[in-house]
N, C-alpha and C positions, 0 to 999 in steps of 0.2 A: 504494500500500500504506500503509493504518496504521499508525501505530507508536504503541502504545496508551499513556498516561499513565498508569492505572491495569493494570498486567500482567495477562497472561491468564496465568493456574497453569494445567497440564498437567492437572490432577486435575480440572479443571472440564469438560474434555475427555471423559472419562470415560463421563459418562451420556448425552451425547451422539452418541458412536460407532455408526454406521451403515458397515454393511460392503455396498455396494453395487458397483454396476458403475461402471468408469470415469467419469470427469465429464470432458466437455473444454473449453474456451474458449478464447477468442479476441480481437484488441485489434479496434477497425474495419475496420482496411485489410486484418484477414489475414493479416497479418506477421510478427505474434508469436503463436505458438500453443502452448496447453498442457494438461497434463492432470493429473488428482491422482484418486488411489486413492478419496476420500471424503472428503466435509465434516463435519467432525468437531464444529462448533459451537462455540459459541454463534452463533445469527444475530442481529446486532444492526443497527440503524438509530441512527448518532452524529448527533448535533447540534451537534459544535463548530462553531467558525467553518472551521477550517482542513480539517477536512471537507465541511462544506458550499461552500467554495472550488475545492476537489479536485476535486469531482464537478458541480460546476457546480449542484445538486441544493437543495435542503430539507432534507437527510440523504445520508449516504454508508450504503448496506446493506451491510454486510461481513459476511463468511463465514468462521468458521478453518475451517484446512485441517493437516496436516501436512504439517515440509517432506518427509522421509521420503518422502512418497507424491508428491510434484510433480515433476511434469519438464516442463521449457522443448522442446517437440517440433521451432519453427521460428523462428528472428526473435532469437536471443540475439544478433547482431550490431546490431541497430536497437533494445535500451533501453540507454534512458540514464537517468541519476540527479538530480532534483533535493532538493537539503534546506534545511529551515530551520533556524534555529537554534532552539536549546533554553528551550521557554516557561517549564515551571513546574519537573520535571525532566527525566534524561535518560531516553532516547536524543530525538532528534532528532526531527522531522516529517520524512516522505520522501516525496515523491511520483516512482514511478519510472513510463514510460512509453515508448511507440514513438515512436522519430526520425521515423518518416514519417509518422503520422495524429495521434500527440500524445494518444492515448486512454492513462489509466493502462493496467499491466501490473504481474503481480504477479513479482519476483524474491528471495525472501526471503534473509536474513541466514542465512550457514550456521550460524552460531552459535545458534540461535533455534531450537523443536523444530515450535513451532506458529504458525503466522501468519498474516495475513486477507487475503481475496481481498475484490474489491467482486466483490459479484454480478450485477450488470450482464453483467460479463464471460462467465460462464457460458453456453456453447449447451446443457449439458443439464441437467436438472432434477436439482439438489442433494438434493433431498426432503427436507431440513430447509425448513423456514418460519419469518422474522423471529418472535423471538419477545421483542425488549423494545426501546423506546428508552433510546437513553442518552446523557447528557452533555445534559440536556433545558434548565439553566437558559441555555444558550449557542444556541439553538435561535433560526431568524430569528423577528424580530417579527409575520410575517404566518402561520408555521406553525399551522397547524388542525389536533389529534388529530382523526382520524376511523377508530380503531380500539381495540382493548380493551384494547390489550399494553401489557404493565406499564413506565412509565417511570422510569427510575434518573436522576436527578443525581448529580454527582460523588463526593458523601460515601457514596450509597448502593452506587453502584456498587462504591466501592474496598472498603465492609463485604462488599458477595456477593463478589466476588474471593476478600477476604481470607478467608472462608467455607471457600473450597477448597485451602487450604492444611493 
């Protein structure tokens, strides 16, 4: 799970709400299983370092979700928590995941209304579709756009943020 540097407002939420049917997902092995009412959006593709680490990836594709609508169905005994410490400010970097296959999992902060899933995880279609990069100047040296979606760096990103406040 992300813990995003520049906060996701609730109100950005908004025009993305899709009231569809169950979503559910899954870590590898099966083990942790879950489900959430609807993805609520923004679908975004980050570029940091500590994402692209995360997910072993070129980008981590994250999904918000509410937590409201998420429930842990199987496997709350098998995550566990890892964190880093605090880059620029808080909260922290977390990467939470299954004891037994080591695939992220999503367990969010109860205190928190909205929070990202890597879409990875997903077995059913979200119906939302990536719709921007972000965090692009931290992007590896070898990544190629080869797609339309608008790309945010950090100044720009924290301006659309701040937008929905």
């Amino acid at each position: 799970m992300r813990v995003l540097d520049a906060p996701l407002i609730l109100g950005e939420f908004e025009q993305y709400s899709y009231a569809g049917s169950m979503i559910r997902g899954s870590c590898l092995c099966g083990g942790v299983q879950f489900e959430v009412d609807s993805a609520v959006g923004p679908f975004e593709l980050c570029h940091c370092s500590r994402c692209r680490k995360a997910s072993g990836s070129q980008y981590m594709a994250g999904i918000a979700v509410r937590r409201e609508g998420f429930r842990i169905l199987t496997g709350r005994e098998l995550i566990t928590k890892f964190e880093l410490p605090v880059r620029d400010t808080p909260p922290p970097y977390s990467r939470i995941f299954c004891s037994r296959c080591g695939c992220i999992v999503p367990d969010p902060d109860p205190q928190t209304q909205v929070f990202e899933i890597a879409a990875g995880l997903l077995d059913d279609d979200p119906i939302l579709r990536p719709e921007r990069h972000i965090l692009v100047e931290y992007r590896a040296p070898w990544t190629q756009f080869q797609d339309d979606l608008p790309r945010f760096d950090r100044p720009a990103l924290s301006k659309l943020r701040a937008s929905y406040k």
